[in-house]
C-alpha positions, 0 to 999 in steps of 0.5 A: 500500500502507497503512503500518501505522505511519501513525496519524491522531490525532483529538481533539475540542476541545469534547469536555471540555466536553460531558463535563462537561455530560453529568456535571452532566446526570446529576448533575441527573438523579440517575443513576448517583450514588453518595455523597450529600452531605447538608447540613442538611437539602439531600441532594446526589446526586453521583459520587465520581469527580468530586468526587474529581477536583474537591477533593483534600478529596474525594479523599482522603476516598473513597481512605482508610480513613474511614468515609465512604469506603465510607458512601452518605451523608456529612453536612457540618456547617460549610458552608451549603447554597448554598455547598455547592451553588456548590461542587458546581455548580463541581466538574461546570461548573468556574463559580461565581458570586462575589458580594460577599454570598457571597464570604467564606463561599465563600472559607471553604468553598473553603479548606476543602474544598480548592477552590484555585482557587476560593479564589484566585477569591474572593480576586482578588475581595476584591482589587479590593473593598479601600478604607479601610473594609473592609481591616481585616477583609479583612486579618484575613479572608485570615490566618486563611484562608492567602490570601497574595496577599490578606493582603499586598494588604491590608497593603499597603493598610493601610501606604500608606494608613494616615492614611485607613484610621484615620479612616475604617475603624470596625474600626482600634479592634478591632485586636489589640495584635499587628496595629496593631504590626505595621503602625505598625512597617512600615518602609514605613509612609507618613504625614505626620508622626510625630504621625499614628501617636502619635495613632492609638495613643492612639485605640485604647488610649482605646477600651479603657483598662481593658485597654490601658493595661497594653499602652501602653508596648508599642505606644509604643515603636513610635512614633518619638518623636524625631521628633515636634515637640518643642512637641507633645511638650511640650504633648501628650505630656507632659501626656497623663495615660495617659503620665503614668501611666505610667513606661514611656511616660515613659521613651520620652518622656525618650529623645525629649527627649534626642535633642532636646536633642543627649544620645543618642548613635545610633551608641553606642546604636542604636535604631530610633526614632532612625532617621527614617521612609523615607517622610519622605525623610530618610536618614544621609549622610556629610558630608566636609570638607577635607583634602588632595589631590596631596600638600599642596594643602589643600581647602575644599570639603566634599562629601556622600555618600548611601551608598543611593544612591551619589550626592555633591553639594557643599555650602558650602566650609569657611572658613578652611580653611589653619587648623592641626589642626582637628577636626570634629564633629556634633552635633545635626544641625549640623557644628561645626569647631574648632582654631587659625586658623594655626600662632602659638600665643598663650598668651591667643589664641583660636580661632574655633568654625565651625558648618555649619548644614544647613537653611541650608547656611552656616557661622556663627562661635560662640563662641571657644574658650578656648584656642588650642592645636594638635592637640586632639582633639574628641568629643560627649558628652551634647550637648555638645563636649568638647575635649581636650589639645593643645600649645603653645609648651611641649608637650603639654597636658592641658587640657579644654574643654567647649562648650554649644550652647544657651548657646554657650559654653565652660567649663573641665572636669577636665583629663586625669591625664596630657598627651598629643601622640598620642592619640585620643579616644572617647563611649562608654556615658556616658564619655570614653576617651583613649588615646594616648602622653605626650611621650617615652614609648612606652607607651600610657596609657589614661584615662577621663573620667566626667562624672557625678563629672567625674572621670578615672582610669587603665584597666589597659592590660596585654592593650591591643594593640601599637600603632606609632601611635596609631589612629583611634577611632569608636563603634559599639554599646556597643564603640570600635572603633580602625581602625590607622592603618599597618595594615588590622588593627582592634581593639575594645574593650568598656568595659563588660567592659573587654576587647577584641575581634576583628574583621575587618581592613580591606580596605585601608589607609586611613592619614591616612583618616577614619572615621564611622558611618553607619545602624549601619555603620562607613565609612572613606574615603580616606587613604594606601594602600600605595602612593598616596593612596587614594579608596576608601570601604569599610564595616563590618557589625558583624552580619556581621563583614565589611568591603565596599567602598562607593563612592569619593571624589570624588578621592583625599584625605587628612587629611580629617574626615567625620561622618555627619548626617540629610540630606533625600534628593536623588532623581535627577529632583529634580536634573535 
């Protein structure tokens, strides 16, 4: 007996096909056709049904309430009549024939006409065509016809290969002002040397001067000049007569010469163009010097902390590191240590000034400092170090010394209004800003240094926070931010309006810890936490308000220094 519920299923694989045959038959045949798609003066017999199931142009023109709806014959005006023809050749066989003569006015068509798969088809096409001479135009060609995939394969190209593409597209002159930005400021633009992309921007306003020149500034402060040779600065730059001309381009070349000669400051002012190209393999690492481990014992290594990659390496040990009170600066990209070589305080001795060259990875002695007091505090204002107070055998000291890296000597500048033995001291906006406590008193004085009128006055302290110790101060966008030395509490202060403002605490303590700025972020390492000494490294995003932890020391340390320099990137195979 036959169980009604038992159903065979047939299905004839190649059924789609002859289908398909069988409409493009008809359509060859002119049979059944009802709309004629006229083009010029080609008519295109063909049935709504299958344009309509082929381009949702199509479909939505015969489903709604147009004309053309309803009309037999609907006229195109923005397409030739072979593209036409692929098309509808596509819309019955679901083949088309991409050539590179075609494809563009394909592509157009296809998006056009909303043939998605045909506009990826094309596009794949394009994709495999790209070279340094037509990527330009292929670029411009996939933005104006929303070919994602194809407008970034093109960028792409452009940014990987941009030397080639410059001298060899013809097209790189005609670039709007928008699009050669855009690919000069790529932060993955891969070139050489920093020259390459100045030279490729002074070829293109040359190639339209009388409207470009205006612009010239623009595009200019998208090159990083800084870190341009300083001899080509000086022989080609400076002496370009369209930069001459021109005081905003001057500008841009003066902040170059600044950050040649130590005077610019990247973490009080951050800019973009002082931050080296990833292609050059140059990225700011932390250099951590000295301090102590397990209680007393005093180190001398010095070790250094890629925080992108969460990698440390030694470098040369630090001598004479038993000295007493030492302070560690950077500047340039060399480390300079000064302080007392012991704890005998002479009232004419002097102590020696330690620079770590980081080409050579060596310490040279410089010049010696003028004075051999204890506990002086160190900054770097305008390129060159700046030393403050101290004691000697008779208390605190309110002296100021100045160094000069391009002379290598030291001078004598205003000393501060008030001696202190606890204080701490900050660059900020062009200024000096100590604050701290004088001996046998509680309060905390606030001082300022402008070496414009190398003068020093007091700064109304009254809404200053109540601090047990005086904390430790870093510089980061126009504010100093003062990290508490008992506390996980952080304060920062505005120069500029001269208030203070909040910000998150710390997620430890860190007191005796160390703390520099590095890539726009504030990183604070080590010290005693609340019960032991700590290796802990944690990090500040000013945009976000937030701290993270961010690795860890190699072991646990105290009263150690750390700076941030540009270091060439250690890859992992490298060292293997």
């Amino acid at each position: 007996m036959t169980n009604e519920e038992d159903v065979f299923t047939f299905q004839d694989t190649g059924h789609p096909d002859h289908l398909m045959s069988g409409l493009q038959e008809l359509r060859k045949e002119c049979r059944f056709s009802d709309v004629i798609i006229c083009v010029g003066a080609t008519e295109f017999p063909c049935h709504r049904v299958v344009l309509a199931s082929a381009s949702s142009y199509f479909k939505a023109m015969f489903s709604g309430e147009l004309r053309e709806s309803l009309a037999t014959k609907i006229v195109i005006h923005s397409v030739s009549e072979d593209i036409m023809e692929l098309l509808l050749e596509f819309s019955y066989t679901g083949k088309v024939g991409i050539t590179f003569k075609n494809v563009e006015a394909l592509l157009e068509a296809a998006n056009l006409f909303q043939f998605g798969t045909v506009r990826e088809a094309c596009s794949r096409y394009l994709q495999q065509r790209i070279d340094a001479s037509n990527v330009l135009g292929f670029h411009e060609f996939a933005e104006a016809h929303n070919c994602t995939e194809l407008s970034e394969l093109a960028k792409e190209f452009v940014i990987d290969n941009f030397l080639e593409v410059f001298q060899t597209s013809g097209e790189f002159l005609q670039v709007t002002q928008e699009r050669l930005v855009e690919y000069i400021s790529d932060v993955n633009l891969q070139i050489d040397k920093e020259e390459q992309v100045y030279e490729s921007v002074m070829q293109w306003v040359r190639a339209d001067v009388d409207n470009r020149y205006g612009i010239l500034h623009k595009v200019l402060e998208h090159v990083r000049l800084p870190f341009i040779n300083p001899r080509y600065l000086v022989a080609k730059v400076e002496t370009e007569p369209l930069i001459l001309s021109s005081p905003a381009c001057m500008e841009l070349v003066q902040e170059a010469r600044r950050y040649h000669v130590f005077d610019y400051d990247r973490a009080d002012n951050p800019n973009i163009r002082m931050k080296p190209r990833p292609c050059f393999d140059i990225s700011e690492a932390m250099v951590v010097v000295g301090g102590c481990s397990g209680g007393d014992t005093k180190l001398a290594k010095v070790d250094c902390y890629d925080p992108k990659n969460n990698a440390w390496h030694t470098l040369s040990d630090l001598p004479e590191y038993n000295r007493e009170g030492y302070r560690i600066v950077a500047l340039g990209n060399d480390i300079y240590v000064t302080g007392t070589t012991d704890e005998t305080i002479t009232s004419d001795g002097c102590a020696t000034t330690w620079k770590y060259s980081t080409q050579s990875d060596r310490w040279m002695t410089m010049a010696p400092m003028l004075k051999s007091y204890k506990c002086r505090a160190t900054v770097v204002l305008h390129g060159q170090i700046y030393l403050l107070g101290g004691t000697d055998i008779n208390g605190p000291v309110a002296d100021v010394e100045r160094y000069d890296p391009f002379s290598n000597s030291w001078e004598e500048v205003q000393s501060m209004i008030k001696a202190m033995n606890d204080f701490t001291v900050a660059a900020c906006r062009g200024k000096l800003y100590v604050n701290g406590r004088s001996q046998g008193s509680e309060k905390i004085l606030f001082q300022c240094f402008d070496p414009s009128t190398d003068t020093w006055n007091f700064i109304d302290n009254s809404v200053m926070p109540e601090w047990s110790q005086v904390p430790q101060s870093i510089t980061l966008n126009g504010l100093i931010y003062y990290l508490r030395d008992d506390s996980k509490e952080v304060d920062a202060y505005d120069p500029i309006a001269n208030q203070w403002v909040e910000v998150a605490p710390m997620k430890a303590m860190h007191s005796s810890g160390s703390v520099c700025v590095i890539d726009g972020k504030i990183f604070v390492s080590g010290g005693f936490g609340e019960l032991a000494e700590s290796n802990l490294i944690e990090c500040y995003d000013p945009t976000y308000d937030k701290w993270a932890y961010s690795g860890s020391l190699p072991e646990p340390r105290c009263y150690h220094w750390c700076v941030s320099i540009l270091k060439k990137v250690e890859h992992k195979d490298e060292e293997e």
